[in-house]
N, CA, C and O atoms as a GROMACS GRO file, in nm:
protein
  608
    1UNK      N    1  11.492  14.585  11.423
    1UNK     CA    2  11.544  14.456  11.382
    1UNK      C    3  11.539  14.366  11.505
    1UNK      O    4  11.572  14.409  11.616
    2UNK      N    5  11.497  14.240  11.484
    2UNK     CA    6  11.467  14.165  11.593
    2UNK      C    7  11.508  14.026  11.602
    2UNK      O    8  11.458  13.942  11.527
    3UNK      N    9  11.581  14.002  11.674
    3UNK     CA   10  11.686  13.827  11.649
    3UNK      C   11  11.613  13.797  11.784
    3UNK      O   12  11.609  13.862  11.888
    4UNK      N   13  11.545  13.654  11.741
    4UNK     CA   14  11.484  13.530  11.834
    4UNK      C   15  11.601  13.486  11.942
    4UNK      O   16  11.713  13.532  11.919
    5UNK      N   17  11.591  13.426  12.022
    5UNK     CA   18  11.637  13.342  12.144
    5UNK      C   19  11.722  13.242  12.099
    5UNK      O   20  11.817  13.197  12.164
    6UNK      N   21  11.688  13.206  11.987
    6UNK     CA   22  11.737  13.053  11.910
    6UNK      C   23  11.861  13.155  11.811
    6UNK      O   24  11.946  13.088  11.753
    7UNK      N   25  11.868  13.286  11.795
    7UNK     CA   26  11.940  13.328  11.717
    7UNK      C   27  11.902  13.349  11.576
    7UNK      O   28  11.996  13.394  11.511
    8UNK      N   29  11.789  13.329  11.506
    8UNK     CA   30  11.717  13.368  11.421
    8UNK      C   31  11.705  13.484  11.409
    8UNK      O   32  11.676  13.546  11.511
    9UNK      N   33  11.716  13.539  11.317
    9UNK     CA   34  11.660  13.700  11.246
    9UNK      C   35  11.504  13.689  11.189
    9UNK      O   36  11.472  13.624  11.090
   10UNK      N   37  11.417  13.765  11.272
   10UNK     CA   38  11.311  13.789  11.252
   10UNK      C   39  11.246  13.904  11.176
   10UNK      O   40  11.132  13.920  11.132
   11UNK      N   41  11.364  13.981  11.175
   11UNK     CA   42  11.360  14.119  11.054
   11UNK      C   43  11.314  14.238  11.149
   11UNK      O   44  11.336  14.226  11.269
   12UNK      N   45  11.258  14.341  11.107
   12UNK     CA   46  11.195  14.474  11.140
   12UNK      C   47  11.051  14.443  11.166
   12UNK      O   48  10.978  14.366  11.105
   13UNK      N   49  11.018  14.535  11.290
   13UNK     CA   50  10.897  14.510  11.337
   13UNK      C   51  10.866  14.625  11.448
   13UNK      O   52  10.970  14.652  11.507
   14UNK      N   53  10.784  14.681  11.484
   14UNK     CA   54  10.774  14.760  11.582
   14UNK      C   55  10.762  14.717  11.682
   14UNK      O   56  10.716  14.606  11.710
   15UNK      N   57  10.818  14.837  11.788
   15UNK     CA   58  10.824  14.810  11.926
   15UNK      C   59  10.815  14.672  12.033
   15UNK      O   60  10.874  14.582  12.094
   16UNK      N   61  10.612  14.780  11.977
   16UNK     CA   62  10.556  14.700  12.099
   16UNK      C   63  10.501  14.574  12.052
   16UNK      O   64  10.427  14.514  12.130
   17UNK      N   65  10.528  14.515  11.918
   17UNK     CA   66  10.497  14.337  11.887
   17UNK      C   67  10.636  14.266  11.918
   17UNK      O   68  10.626  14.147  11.951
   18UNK      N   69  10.763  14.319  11.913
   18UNK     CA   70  10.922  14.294  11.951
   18UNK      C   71  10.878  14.262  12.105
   18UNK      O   72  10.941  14.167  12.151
   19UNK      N   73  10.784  14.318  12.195
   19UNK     CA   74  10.800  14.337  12.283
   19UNK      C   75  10.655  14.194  12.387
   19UNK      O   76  10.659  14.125  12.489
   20UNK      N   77  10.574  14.215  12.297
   20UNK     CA   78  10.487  14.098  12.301
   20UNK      C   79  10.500  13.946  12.223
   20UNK      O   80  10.409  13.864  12.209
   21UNK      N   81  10.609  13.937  12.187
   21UNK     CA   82  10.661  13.840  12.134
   21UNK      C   83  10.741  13.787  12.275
   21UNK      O   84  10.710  13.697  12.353
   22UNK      N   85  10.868  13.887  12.274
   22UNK     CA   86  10.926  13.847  12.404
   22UNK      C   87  10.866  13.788  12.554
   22UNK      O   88  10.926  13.708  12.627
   23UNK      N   89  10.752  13.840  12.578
   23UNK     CA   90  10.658  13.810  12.686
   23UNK      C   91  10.586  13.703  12.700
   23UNK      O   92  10.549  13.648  12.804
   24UNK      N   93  10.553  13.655  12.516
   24UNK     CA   94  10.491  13.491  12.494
   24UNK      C   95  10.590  13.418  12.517
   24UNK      O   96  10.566  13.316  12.580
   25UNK      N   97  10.728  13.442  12.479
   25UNK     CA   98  10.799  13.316  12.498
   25UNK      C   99  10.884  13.348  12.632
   25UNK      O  100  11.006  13.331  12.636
   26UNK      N  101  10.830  13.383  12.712
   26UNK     CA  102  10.903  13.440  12.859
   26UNK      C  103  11.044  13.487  12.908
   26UNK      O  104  11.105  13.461  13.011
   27UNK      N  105  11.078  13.575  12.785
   27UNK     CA  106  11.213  13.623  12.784
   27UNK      C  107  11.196  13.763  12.803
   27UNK      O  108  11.088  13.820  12.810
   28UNK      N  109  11.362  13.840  12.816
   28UNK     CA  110  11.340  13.978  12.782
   28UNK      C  111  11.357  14.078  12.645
   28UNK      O  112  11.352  14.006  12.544
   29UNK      N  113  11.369  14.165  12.624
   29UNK     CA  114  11.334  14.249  12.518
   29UNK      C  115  11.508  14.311  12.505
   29UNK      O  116  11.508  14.434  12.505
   30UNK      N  117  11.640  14.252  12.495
   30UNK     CA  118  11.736  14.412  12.560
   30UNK      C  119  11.781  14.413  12.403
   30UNK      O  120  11.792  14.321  12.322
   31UNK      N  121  11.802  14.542  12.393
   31UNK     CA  122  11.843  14.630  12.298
   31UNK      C  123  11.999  14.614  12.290
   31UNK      O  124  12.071  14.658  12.379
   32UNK      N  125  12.040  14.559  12.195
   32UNK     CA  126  12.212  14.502  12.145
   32UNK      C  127  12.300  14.605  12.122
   32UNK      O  128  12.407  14.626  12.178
   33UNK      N  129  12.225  14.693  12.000
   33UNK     CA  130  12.292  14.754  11.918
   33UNK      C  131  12.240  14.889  11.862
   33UNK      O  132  12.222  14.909  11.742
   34UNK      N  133  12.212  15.003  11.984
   34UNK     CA  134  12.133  15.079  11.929
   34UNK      C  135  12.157  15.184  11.847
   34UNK      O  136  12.074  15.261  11.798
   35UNK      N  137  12.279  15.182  11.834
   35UNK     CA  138  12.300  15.238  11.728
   35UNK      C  139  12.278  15.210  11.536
   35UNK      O  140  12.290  15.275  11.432
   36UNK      N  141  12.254  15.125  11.564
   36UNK     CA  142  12.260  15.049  11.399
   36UNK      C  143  12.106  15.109  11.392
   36UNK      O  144  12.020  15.133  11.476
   37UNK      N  145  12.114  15.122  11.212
   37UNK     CA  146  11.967  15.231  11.216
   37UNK      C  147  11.888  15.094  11.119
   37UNK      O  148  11.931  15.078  11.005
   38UNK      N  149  11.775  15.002  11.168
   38UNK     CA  150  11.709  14.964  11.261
   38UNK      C  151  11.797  14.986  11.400
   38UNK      O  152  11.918  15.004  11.413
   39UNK      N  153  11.711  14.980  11.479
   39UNK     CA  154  11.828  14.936  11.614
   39UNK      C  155  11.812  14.753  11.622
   39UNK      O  156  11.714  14.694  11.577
   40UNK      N  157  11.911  14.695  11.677
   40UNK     CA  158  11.892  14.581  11.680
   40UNK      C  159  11.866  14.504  11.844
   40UNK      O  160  11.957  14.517  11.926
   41UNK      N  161  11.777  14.449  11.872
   41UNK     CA  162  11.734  14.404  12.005
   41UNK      C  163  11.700  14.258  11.953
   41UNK      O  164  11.657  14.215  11.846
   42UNK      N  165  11.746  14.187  12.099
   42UNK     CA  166  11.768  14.008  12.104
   42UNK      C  167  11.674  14.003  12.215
   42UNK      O  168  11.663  14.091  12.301
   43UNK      N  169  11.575  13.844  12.207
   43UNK     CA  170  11.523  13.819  12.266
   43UNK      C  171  11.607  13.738  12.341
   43UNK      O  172  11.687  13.667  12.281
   44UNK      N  173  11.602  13.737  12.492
   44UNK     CA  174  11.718  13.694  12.558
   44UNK      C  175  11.667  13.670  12.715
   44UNK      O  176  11.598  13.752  12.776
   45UNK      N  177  11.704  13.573  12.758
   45UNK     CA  178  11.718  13.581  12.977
   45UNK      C  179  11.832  13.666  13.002
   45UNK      O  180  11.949  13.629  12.993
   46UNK      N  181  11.784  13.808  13.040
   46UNK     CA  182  11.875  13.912  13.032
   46UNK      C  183  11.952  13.853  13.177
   46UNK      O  184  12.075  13.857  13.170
   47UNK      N  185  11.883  13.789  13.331
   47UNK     CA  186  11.943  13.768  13.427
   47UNK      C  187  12.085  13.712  13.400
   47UNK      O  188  12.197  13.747  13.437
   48UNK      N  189  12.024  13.588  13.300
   48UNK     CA  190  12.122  13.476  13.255
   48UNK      C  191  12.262  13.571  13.165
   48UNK      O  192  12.369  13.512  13.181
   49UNK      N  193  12.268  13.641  13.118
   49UNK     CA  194  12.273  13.732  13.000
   49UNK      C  195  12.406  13.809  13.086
   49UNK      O  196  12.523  13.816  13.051
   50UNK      N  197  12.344  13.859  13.207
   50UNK     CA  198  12.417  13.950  13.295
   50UNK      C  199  12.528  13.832  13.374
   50UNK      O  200  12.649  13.851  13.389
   51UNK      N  201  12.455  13.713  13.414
   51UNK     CA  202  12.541  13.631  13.520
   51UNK      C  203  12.655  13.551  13.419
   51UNK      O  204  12.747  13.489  13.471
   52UNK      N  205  12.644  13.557  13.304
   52UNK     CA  206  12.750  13.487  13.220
   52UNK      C  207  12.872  13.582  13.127
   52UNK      O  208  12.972  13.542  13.068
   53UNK      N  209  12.811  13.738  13.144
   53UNK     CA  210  12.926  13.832  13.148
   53UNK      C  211  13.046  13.826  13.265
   53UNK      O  212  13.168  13.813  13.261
   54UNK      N  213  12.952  13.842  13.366
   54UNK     CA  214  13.049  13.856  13.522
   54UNK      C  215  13.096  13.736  13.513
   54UNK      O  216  13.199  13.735  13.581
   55UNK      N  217  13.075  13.616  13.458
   55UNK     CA  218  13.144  13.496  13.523
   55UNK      C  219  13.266  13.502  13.402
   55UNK      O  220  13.369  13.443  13.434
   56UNK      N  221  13.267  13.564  13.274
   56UNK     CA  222  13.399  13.579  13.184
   56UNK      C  223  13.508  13.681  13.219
   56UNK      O  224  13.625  13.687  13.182
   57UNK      N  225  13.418  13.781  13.322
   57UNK     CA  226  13.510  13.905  13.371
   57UNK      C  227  13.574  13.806  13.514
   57UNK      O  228  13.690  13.803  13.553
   58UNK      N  229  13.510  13.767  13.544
   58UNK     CA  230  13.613  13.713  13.686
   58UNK      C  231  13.693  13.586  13.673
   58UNK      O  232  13.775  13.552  13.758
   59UNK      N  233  13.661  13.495  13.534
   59UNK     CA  234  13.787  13.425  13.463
   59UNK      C  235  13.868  13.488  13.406
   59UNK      O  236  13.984  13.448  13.413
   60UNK      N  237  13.843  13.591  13.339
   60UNK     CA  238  13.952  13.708  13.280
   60UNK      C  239  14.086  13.762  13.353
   60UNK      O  240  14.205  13.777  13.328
   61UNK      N  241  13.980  13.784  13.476
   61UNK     CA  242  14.097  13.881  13.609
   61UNK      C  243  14.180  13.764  13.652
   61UNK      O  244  14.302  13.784  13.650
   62UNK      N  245  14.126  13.613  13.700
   62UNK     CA  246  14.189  13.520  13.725
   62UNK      C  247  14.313  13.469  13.665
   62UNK      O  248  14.411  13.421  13.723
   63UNK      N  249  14.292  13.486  13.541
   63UNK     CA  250  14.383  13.479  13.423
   63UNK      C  251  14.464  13.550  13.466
   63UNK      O  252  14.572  13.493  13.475
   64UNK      N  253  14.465  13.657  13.502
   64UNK     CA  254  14.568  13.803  13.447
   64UNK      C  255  14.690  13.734  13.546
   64UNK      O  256  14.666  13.649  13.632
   65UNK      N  257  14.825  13.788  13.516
   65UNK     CA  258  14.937  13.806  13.615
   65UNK      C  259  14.982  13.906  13.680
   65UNK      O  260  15.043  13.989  13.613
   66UNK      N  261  14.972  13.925  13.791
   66UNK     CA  262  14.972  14.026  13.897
   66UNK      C  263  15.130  14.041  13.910
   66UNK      O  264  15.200  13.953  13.961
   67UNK      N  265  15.182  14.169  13.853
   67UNK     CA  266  15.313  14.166  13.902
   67UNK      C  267  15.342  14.300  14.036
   67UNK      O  268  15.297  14.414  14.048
   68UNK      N  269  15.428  14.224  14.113
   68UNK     CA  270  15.443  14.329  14.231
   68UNK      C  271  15.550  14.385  14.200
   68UNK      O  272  15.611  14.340  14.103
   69UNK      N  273  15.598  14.484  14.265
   69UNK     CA  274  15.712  14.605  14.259
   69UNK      C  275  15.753  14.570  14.403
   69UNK      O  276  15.691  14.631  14.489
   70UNK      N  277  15.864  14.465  14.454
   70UNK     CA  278  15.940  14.479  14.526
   70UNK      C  279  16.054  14.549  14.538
   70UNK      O  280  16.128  14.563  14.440
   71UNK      N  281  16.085  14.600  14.656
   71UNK     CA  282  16.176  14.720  14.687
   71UNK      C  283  16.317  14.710  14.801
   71UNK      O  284  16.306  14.696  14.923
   72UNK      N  285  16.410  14.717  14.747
   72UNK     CA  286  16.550  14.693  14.818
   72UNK      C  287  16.585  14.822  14.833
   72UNK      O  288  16.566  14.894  14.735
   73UNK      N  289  16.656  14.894  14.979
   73UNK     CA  290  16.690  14.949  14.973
   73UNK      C  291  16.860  14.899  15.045
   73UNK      O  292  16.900  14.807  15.116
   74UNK      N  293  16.936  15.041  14.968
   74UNK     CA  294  17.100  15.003  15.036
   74UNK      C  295  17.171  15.160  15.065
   74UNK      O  296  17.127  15.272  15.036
   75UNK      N  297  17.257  15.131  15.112
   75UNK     CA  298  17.319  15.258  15.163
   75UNK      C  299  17.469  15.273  15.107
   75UNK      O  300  17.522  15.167  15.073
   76UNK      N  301  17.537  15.379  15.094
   76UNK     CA  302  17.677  15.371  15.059
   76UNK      C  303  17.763  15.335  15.138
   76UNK      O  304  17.878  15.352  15.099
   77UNK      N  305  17.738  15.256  15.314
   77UNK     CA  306  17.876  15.205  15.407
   77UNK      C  307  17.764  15.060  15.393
   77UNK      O  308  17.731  15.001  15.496
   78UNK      N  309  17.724  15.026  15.287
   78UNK     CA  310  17.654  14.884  15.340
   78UNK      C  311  17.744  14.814  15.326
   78UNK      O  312  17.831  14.854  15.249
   79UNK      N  313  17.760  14.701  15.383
   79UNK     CA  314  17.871  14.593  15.374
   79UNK      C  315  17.888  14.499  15.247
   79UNK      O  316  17.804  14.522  15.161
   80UNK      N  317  17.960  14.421  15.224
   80UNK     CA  318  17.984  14.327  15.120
   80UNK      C  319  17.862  14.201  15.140
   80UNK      O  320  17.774  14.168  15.059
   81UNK      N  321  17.897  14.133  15.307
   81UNK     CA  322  17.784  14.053  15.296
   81UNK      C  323  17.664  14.067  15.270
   81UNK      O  324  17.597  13.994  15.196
   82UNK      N  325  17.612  14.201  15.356
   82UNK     CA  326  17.514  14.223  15.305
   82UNK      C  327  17.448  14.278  15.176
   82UNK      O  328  17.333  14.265  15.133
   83UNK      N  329  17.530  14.328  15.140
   83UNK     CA  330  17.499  14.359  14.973
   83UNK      C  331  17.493  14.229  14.879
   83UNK      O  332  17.445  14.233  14.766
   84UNK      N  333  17.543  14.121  14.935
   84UNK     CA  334  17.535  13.996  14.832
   84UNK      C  335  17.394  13.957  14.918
   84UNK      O  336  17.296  13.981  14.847
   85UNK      N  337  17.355  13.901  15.056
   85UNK     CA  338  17.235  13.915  15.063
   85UNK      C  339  17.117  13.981  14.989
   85UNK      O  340  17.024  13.921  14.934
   86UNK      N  341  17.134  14.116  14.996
   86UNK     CA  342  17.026  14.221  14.906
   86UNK      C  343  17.040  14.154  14.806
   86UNK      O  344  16.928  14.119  14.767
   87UNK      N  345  17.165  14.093  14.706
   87UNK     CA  346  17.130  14.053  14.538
   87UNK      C  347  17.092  13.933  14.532
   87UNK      O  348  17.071  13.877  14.425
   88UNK      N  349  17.076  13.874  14.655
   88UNK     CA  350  16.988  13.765  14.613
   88UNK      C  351  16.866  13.797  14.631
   88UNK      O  352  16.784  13.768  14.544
   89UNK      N  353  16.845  13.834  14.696
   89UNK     CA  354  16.674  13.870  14.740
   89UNK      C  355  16.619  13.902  14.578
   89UNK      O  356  16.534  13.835  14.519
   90UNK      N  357  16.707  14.053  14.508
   90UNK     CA  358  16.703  14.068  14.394
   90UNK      C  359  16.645  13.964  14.307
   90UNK      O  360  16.532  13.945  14.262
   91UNK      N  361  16.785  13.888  14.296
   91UNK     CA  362  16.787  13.739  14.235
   91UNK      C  363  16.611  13.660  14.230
   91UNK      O  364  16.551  13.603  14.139
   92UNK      N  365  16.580  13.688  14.350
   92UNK     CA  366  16.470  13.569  14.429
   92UNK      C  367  16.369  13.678  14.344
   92UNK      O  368  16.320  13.619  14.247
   93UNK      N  369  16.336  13.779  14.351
   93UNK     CA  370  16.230  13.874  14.290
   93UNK      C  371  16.224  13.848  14.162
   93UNK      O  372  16.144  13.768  14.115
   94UNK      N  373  16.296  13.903  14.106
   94UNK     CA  374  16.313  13.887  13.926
   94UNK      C  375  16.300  13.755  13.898
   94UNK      O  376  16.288  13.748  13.776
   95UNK      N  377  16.295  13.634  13.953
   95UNK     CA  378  16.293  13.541  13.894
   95UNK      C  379  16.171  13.467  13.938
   95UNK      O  380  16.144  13.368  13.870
   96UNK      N  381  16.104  13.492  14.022
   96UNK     CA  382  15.958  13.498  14.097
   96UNK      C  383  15.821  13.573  13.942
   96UNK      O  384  15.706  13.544  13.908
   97UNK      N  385  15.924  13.671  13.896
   97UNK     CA  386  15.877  13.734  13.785
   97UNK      C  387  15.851  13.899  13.847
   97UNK      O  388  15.836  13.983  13.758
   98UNK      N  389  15.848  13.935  13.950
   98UNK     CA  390  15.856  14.100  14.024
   98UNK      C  391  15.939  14.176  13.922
   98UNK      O  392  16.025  14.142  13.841
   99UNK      N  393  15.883  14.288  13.956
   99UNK     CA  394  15.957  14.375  13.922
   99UNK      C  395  16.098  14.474  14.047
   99UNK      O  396  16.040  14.515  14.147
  100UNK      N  397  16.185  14.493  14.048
  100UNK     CA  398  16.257  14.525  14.204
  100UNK      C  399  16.285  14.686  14.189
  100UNK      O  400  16.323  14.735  14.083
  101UNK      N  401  16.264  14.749  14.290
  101UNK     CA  402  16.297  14.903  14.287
  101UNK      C  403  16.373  14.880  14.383
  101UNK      O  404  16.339  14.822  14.486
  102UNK      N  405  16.523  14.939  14.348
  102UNK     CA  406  16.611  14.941  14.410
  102UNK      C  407  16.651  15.140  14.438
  102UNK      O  408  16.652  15.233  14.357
  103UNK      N  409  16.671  15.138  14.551
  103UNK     CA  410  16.705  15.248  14.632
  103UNK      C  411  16.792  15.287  14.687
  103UNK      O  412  16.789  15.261  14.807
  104UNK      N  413  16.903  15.358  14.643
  104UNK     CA  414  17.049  15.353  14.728
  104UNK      C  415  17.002  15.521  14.800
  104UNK      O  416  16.970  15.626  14.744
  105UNK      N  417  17.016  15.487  14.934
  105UNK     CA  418  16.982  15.621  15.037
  105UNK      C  419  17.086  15.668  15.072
  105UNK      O  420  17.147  15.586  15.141
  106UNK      N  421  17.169  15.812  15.051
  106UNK     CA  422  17.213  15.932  15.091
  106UNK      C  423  17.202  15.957  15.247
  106UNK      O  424  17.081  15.962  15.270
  107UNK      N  425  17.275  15.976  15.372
  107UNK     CA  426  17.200  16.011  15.518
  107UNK      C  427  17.318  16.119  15.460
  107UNK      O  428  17.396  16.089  15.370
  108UNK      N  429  17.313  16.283  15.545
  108UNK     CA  430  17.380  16.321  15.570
  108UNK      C  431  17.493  16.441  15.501
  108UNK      O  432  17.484  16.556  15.460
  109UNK      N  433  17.572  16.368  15.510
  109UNK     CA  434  17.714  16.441  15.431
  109UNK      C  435  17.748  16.325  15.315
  109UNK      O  436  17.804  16.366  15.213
  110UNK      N  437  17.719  16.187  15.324
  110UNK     CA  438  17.703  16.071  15.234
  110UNK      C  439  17.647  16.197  15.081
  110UNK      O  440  17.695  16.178  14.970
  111UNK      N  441  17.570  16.285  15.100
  111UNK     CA  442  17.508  16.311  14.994
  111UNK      C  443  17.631  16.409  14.884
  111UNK      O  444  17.615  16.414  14.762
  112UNK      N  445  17.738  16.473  14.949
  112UNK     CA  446  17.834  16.528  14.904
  112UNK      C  447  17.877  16.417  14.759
  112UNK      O  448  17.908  16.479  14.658
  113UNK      N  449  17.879  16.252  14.746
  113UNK     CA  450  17.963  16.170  14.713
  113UNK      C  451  17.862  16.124  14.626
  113UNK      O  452  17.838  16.005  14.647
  114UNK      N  453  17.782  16.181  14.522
  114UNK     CA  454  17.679  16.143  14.464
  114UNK      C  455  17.750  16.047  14.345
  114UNK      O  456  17.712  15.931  14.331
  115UNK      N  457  17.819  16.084  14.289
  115UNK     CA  458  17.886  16.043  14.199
  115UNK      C  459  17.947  15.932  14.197
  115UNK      O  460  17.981  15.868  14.098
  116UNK      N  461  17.969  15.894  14.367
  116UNK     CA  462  18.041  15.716  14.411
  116UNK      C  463  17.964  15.678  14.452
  116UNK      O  464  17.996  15.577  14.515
  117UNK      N  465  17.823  15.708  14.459
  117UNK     CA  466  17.708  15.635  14.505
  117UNK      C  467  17.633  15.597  14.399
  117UNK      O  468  17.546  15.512  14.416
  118UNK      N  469  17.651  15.646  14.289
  118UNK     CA  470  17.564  15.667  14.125
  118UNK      C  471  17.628  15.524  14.101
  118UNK      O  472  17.558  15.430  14.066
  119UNK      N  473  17.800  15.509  14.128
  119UNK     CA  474  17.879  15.393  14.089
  119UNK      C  475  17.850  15.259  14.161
  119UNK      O  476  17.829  15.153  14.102
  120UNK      N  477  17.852  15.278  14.308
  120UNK     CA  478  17.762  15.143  14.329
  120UNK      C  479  17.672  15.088  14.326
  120UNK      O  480  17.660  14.969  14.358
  121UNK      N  481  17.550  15.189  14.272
  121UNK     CA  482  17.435  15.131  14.272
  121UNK      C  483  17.458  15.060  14.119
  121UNK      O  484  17.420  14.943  14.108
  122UNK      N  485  17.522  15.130  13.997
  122UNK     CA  486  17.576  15.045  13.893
  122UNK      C  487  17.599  14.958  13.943
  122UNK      O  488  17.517  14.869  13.918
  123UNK      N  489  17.712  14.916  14.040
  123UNK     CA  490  17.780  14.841  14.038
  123UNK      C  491  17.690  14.698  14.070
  123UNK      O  492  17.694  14.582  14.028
  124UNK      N  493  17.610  14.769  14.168
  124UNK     CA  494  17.518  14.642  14.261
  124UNK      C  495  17.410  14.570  14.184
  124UNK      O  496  17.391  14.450  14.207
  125UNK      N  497  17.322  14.647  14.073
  125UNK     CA  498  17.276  14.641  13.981
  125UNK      C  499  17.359  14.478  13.870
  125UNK      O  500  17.329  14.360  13.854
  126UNK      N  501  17.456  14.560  13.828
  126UNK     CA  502  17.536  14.503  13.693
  126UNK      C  503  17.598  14.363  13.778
  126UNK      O  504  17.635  14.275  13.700
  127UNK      N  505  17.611  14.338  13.894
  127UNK     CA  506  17.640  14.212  14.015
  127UNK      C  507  17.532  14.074  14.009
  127UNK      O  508  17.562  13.956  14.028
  128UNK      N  509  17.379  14.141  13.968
  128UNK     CA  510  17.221  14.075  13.984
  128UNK      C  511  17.274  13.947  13.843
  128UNK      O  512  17.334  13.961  13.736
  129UNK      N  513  17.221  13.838  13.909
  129UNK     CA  514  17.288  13.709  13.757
  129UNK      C  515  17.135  13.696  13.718
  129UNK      O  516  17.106  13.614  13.631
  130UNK      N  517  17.056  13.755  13.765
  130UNK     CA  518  16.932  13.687  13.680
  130UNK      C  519  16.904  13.824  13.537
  130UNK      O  520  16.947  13.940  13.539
  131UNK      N  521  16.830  13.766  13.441
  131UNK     CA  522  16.885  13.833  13.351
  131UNK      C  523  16.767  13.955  13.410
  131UNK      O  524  16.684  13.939  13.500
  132UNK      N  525  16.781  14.022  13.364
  132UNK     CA  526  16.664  14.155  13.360
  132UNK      C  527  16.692  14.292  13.268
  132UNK      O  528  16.789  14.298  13.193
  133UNK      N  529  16.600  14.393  13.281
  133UNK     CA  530  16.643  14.523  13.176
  133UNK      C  531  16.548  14.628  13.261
  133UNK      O  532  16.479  14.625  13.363
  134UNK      N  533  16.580  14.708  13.178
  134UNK     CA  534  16.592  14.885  13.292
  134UNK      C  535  16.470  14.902  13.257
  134UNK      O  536  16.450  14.936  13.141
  135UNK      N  537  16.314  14.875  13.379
  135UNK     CA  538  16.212  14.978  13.351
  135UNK      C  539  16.202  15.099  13.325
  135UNK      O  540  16.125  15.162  13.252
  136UNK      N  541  16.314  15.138  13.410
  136UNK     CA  542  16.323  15.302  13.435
  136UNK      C  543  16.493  15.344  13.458
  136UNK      O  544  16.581  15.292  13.525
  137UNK      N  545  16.492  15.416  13.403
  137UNK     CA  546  16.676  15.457  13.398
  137UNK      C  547  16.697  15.483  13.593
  137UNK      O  548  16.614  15.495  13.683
  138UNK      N  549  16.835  15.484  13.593
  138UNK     CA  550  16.919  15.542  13.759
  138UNK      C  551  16.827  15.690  13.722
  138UNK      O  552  16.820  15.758  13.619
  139UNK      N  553  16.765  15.703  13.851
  139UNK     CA  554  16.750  15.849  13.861
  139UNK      C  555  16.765  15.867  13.977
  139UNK      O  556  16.759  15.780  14.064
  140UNK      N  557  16.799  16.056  14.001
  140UNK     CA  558  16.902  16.077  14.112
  140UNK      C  559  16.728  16.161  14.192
  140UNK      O  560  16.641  16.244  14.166
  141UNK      N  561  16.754  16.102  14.256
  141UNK     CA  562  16.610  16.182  14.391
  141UNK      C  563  16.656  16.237  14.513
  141UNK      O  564  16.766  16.186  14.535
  142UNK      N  565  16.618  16.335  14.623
  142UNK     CA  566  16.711  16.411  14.707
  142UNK      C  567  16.723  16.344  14.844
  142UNK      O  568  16.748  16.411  14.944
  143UNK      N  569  16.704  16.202  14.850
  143UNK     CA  570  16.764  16.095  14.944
  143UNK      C  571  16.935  16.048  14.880
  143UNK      O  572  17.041  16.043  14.942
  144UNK      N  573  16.909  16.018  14.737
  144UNK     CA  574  17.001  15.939  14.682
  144UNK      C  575  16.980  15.891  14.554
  144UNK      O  576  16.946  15.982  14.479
  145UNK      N  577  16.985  15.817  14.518
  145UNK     CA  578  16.901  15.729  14.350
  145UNK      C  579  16.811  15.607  14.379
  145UNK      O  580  16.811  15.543  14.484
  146UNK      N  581  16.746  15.588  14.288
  146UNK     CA  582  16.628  15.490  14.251
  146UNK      C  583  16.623  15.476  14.104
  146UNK      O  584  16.643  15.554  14.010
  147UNK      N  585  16.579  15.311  14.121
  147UNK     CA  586  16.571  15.258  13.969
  147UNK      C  587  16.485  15.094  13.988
  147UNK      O  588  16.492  15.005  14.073
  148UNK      N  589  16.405  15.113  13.860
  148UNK     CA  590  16.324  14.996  13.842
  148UNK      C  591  16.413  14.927  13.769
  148UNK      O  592  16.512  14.988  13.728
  149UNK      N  593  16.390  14.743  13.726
  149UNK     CA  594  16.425  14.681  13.715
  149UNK      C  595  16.315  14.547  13.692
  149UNK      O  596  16.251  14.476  13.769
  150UNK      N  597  16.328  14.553  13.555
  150UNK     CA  598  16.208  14.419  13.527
  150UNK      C  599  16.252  14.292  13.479
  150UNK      O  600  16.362  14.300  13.424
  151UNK      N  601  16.206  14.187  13.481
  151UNK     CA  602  16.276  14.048  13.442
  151UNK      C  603  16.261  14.061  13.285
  151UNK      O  604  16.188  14.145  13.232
  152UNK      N  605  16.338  13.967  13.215
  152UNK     CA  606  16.330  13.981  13.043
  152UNK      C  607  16.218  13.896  13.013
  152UNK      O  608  16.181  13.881  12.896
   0.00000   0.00000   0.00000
C-alpha cells in the first residue's frame, strides 16, 4: 500500500515501482506501518521526517515540569528558632511546587526516645501552613525517621 507525499492513496503496488516512483519525485521510500498486511509505506523527506519528530520531543520535554525533592533535615535538641526557620524553608519548597523530604536524625542515645522523636517530627510537619499531603507515610530508618511531603 502506497500513500504519495501530497497524502494521496495510491493503492497496492510492488516494491520496486513504490520505490521508483519515490526516486522520480526525489523523496524517500519509509515504511509506516509494517505490520498492516499490505504493509503501508509513505513517500516522504525522511531527513525532514526525522528533524520534525526531535523538534516535538524537545517541545514536549520543555513543556514537562521538573519537580525536585528538597530535603530538611532536624534533630531532637533543635531549637524553636530554628525549627521555625526549617518551616519556612518548608513553606518556600512546597509552594515553589517541590516536593520536601524531611529527616529527623537520631545521634547516639537520642535513639533510645524514638517515640518523642516520631512526635516532633508530627509535630513539625502538622506546624508547615502551606497546604500539602503525605507522599510517603513517617517511616522509622536506623538514623531516626523520614517522610515525603508533596504540595496539593
Amino acid at each position: 500500500m502506497l500513500i504519495d507525499d501530497q497524502g494521496k492513496n495510491l493503492g497496492e503496488m510492488e516494491t520496486w515501482k513504490a520505490i521508483e516512483i519515490a526516486k522520480e519525485r526525489e523523496f524517500d521510500l519509509v515504511e509506516v506501518f509494517p505490520k498492516a498486511i499490505p504493509p503501508v509505506c509513505k513517500i516522504m523527506d525522511y531527513g525532514k521526517h526525522q528533524y520534525q519528530q526531535s523538534k516535538q520531543t524537545r517541545l514536549a520535554q520543555a513543556k514537562q515540569k521538573k519537580i525536585d525533592t528538597k530535603g530538611i533535615r532536624i534533630g531532637l535538641k533543635t531549637d524553636d528558632h530554628d525549627l521555625n526557620f526549617k518551616r519556612n524553608q518548608a513553606d518556600k519548597f512546597l509552594s515553589k511546587g517541590n516536593k520536601v523530604k524531611i529527616e529527623l536524625i537520631l545521634k547516639g542515645r537520642e535513639k533510645a526516645h524514638r517515640d518523642l522523636a516520631r512526635k516532633n517530627l508530627e509535630n513539625f510537619i502538622s506546624e508547615i501552613s502551606t497546604p500539602h499531603k503525605f507522599e510517603e507515610p513517617i517511616k522509622g530508618i536506623p538514623q531516626g525517621f523520614n517522610v515525603i511531603i508533596a504540595p496539593e
